[in-house]
Legacy VTK file of the C-alpha trace (Angstrom):
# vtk DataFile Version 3.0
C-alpha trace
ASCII
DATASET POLYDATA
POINTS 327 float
-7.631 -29.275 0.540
-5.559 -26.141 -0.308
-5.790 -23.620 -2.937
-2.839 -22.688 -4.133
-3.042 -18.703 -5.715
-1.852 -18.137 -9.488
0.933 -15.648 -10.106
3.029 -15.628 -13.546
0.802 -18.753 -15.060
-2.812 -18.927 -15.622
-3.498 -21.880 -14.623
-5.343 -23.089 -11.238
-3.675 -25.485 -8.874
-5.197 -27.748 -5.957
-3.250 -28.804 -3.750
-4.506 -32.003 -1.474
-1.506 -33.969 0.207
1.436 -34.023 -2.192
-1.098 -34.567 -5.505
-2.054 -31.688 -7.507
-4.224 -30.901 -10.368
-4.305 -27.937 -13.054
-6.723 -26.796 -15.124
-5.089 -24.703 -18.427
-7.184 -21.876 -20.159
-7.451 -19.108 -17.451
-5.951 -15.914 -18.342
-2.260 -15.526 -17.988
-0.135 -13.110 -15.708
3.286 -12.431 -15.331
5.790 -11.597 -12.797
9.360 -10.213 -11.864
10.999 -9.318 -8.648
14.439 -9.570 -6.489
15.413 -10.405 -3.274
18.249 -8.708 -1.489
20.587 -7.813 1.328
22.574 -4.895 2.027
25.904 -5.754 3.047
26.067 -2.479 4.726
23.547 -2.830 6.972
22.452 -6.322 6.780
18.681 -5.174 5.886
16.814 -7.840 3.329
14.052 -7.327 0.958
11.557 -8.441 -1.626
10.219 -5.966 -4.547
7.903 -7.242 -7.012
5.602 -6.547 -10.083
3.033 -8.009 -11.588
-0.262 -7.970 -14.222
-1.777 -9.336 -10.666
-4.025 -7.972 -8.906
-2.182 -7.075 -5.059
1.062 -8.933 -5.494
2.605 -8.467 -2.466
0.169 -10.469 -0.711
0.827 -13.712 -2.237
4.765 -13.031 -3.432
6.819 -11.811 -1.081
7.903 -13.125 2.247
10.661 -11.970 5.183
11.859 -12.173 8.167
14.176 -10.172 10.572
17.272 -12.068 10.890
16.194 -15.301 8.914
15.186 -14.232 5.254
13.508 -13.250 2.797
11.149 -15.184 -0.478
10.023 -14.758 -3.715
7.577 -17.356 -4.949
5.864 -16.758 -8.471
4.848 -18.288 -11.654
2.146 -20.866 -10.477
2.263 -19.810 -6.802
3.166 -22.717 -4.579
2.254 -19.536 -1.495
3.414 -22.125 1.090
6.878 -21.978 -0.294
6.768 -18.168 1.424
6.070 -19.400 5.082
7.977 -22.647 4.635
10.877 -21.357 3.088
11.178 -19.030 5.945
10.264 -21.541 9.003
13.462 -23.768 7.232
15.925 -21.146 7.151
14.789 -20.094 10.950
15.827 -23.686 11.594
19.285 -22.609 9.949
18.790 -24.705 7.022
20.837 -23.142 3.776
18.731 -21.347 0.913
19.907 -24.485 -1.630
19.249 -27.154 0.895
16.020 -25.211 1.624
15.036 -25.196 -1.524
15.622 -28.674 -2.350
13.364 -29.694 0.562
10.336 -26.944 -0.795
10.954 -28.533 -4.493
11.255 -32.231 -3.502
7.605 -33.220 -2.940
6.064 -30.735 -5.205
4.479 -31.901 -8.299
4.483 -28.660 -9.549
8.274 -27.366 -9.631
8.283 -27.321 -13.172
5.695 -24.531 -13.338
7.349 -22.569 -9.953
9.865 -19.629 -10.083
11.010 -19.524 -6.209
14.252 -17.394 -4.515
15.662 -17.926 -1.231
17.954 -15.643 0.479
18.897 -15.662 4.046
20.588 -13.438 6.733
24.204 -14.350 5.370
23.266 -12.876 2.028
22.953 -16.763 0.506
20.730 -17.372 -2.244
19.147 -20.458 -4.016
16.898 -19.791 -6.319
14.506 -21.819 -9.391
13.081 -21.788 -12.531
11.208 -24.712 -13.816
11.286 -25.507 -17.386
7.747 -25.014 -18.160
7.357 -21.701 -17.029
6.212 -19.011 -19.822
9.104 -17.185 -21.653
10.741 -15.484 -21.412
11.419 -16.799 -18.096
14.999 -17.129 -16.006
16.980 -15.880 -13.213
20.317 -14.251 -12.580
21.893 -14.329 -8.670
24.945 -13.197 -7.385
26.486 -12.484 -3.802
23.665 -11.114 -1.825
21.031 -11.073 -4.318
19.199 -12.971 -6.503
16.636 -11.340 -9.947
13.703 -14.022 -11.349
11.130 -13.270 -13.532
8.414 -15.025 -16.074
6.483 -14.879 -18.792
8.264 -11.473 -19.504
7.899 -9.799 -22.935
11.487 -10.276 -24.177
14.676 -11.753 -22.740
16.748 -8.374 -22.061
14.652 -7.667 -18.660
16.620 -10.366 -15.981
19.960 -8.342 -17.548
18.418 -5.100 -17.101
17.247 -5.849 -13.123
21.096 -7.463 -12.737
22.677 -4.062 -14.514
20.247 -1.763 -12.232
21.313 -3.426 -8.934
25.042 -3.359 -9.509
24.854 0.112 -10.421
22.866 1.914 -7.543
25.040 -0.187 -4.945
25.021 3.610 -3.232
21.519 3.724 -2.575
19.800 2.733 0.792
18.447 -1.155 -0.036
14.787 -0.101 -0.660
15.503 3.013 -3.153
17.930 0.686 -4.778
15.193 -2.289 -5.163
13.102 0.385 -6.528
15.291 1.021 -9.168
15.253 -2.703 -9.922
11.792 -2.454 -10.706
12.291 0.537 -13.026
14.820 -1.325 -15.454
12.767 -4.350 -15.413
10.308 -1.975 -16.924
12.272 -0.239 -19.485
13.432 -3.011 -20.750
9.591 -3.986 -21.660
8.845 -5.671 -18.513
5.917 -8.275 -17.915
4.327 -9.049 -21.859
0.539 -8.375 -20.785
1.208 -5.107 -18.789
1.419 -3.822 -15.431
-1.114 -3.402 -12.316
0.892 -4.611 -9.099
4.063 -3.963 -7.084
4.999 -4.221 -3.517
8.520 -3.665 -1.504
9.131 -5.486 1.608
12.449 -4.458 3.699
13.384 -6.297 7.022
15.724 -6.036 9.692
19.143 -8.468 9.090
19.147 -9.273 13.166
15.835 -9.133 15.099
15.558 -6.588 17.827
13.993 -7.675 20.345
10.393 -5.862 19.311
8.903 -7.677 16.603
6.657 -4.574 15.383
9.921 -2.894 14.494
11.551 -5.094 12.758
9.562 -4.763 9.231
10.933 -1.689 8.102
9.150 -1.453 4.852
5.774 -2.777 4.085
4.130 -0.952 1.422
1.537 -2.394 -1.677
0.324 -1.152 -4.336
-2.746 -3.331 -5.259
-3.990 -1.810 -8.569
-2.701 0.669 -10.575
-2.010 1.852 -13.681
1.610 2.563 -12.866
2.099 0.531 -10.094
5.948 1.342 -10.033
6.126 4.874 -10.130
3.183 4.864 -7.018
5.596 2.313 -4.943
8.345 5.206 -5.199
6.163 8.034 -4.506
4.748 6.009 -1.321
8.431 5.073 -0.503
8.931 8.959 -0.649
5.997 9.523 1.690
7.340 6.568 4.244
10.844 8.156 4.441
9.108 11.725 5.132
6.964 10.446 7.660
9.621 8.177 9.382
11.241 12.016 10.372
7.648 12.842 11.292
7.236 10.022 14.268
11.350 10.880 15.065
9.567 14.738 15.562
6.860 13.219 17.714
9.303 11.396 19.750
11.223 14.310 20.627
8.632 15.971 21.546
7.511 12.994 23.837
10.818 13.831 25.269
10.315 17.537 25.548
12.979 18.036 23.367
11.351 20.623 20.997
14.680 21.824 18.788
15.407 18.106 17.792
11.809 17.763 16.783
11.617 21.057 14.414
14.426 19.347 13.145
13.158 16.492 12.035
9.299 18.154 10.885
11.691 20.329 8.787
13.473 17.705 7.132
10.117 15.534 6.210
8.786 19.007 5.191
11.094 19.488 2.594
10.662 15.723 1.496
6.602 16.448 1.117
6.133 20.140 1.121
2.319 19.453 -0.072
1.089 17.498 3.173
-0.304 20.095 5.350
0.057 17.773 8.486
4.117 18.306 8.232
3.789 21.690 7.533
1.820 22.047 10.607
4.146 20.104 13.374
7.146 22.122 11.398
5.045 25.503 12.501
4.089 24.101 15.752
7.859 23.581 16.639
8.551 27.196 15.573
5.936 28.490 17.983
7.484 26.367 20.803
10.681 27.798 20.035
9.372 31.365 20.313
9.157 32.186 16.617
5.445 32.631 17.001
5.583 35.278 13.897
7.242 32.820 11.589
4.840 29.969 12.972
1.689 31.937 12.530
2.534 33.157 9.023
2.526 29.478 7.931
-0.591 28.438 10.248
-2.722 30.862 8.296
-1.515 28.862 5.342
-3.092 26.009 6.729
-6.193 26.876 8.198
-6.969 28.301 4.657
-6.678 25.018 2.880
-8.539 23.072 5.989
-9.749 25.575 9.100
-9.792 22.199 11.270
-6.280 22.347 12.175
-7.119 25.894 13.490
-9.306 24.226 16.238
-6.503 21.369 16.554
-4.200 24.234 17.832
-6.630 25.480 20.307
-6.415 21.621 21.590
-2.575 21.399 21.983
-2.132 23.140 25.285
-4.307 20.714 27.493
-2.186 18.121 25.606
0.900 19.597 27.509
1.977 19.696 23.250
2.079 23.639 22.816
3.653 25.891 26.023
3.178 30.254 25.095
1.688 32.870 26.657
-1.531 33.459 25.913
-0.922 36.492 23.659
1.571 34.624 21.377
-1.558 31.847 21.571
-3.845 34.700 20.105
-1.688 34.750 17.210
-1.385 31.122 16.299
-4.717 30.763 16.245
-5.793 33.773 14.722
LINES 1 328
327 0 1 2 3 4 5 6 7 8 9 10 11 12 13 14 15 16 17 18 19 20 21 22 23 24 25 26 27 28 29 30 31 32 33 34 35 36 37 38 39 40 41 42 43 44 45 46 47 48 49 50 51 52 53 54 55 56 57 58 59 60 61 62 63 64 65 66 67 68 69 70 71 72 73 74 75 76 77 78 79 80 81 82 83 84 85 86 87 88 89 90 91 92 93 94 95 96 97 98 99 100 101 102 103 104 105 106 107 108 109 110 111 112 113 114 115 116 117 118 119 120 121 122 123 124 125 126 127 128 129 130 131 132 133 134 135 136 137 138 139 140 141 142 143 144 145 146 147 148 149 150 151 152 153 154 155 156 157 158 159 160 161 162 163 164 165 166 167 168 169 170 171 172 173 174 175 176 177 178 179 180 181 182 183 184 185 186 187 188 189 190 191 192 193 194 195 196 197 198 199 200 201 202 203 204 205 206 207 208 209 210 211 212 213 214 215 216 217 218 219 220 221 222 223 224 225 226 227 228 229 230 231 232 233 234 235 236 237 238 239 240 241 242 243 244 245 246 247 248 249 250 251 252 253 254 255 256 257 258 259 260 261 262 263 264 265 266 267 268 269 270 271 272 273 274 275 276 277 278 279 280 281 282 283 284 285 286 287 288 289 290 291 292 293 294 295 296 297 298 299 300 301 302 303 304 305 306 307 308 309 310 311 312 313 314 315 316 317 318 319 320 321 322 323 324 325 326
């Protein structure tokens, strides 16, 4: 026996075989997301929000190079790995979909979108899900939400995604999210969001082809935490290319990129520190030990951290400039 999670309907579901039962008079949640591909760069993703608690655990699906799925309303969660196992066999989104709806007892109550590495979508809506409930797809993306509090927020998502077609897919899915909200969004609230972004081919290492994976569980502004996280993903995605190059030795590239995330997140003492680090390695030990004594103010660990960075082969001076930094 399988039980199947409740997203968008409050209702409970058991699923044994192909029979199913529900039980009405649980309390009621709601849900809106879109799935997407940059035809740019071929990346696909998921964003989602919900009066749920953690979201992105149950709705959103992907795949480098196959897909990506949104299943919500009463949660058939199968339809996430299934969906995605089908289109890995290089089955369509629409036949896909027919095959996920055809021995479900449930499809009336299921809101489900398919979209694959060709930027195909199929997506549905079954008639007894809670207004105000639809969907609106187009080339490369497809926007489907329920039990929403009035009938302008599918419209809004569509508007929002044509117009930030400039943005980098996850910023742009983002803003999604934001219309969906301004436009009054789910009826009972918010709590939930999550943004998913894969690869559109695999690469050949599986741990680097989910680009984006972050969740916001519970919140009270669960959209406006999913940007400032995205914020804190791009800065630290220039703070591992700044540990590579210094894997490589290469210590100009990496002040480089500790400057750039510094300037993204100027509060987070760790980038200010590998941005110092850098200018100590570069011979700028004044500059570097100006903005040490910053740090070791706010948290006098990284002070002894410094002193450890030699034996690491991390920080090469002379031991008077050393004096300084650690001062």
């Amino acid at each position: 026996m399988k039980t199947l999670l409740i997203l968008g309907l409050g209702l409970s579901a058991v699923l044994s075989g192909n029979a199913q039962a529900y039980r009405k008079g649980e309390p009621l949640t709601h849900t809106f997301s879109i799935v997407a591909r940059d035809a740019r760069t071929g990346e696909m993703g998921v964003a989602v929000q919900s009066h749920w608690f953690s979201v992105g655990t149950v709705v959103s699906w992907g795949e480098a190079g196959v897909g990506v799925v949104a299943t919500q309303s009463l949660v058939n969660v199968s339809f996430g790995p299934r969906g995605l196992e089908l289109m890995r066999q290089g089955v369509d989104p629409a036949t896909a979909l027919q095959r996920l709806l055809a021995d479900d007892e449930g499809r009336k109550v299921r809101q489900v979108a398919l979209l694959d590495a060709q930027g195909r979508v199929a997506v549905h809506t079954g008639e007894d899900c809670i207004a105000y409930a639809s969907h609106e797809s187009g080339e490369g993306f497809s926007i489907q939400a329920n039990m929403m509090l009035n009938e302008r927020v599918v419209p809004a998502m569509k508007a929002a995604w044509l117009e930030h077609d400039e943005l980098p897919l996850a910023e742009r899915l983002v803003e999604v999210l934001k219309a969906a909200q301004a436009a009054g969004g789910d009826i009972r609230g918010k709590q939930s969001a999550a943004l998913l972004v894969v690869r559109g081919q695999p690469s050949g290492r599986p741990w680097e082809d989910r680009l984006i994976d972050i969740r916001v569980d519970d919140a009270n502004e669960p959209i406006a935490e999913l940007e400032r996280l995205l914020r804190v993903h791009r800065a630290y995605t220039y703070m591992n290319l700044g540990d590579y190059h210094i894997e490589q030795g290469d210590m100009k590239a990496a002040l480089e990129a500790y400057g750039v995330a510094m300037k993204m997140f100027p509060e987070n003492l760790e980038m200010k520190y590998w941005t110092a680090i850098g200018l100590a390695s570069r011979g700028e030990t004044n500059k570097a030990a100006d903005m040490l004594r910053e740090i070791y103010e706010k948290d006098p660990n990284w002070r002894e951290l410094t002193r450890r960075l030699p034996d690491a082969g991390i920080l090469n001076v002379s031991q008077k400039e050393f004096e300084k930094l650690v001062r």
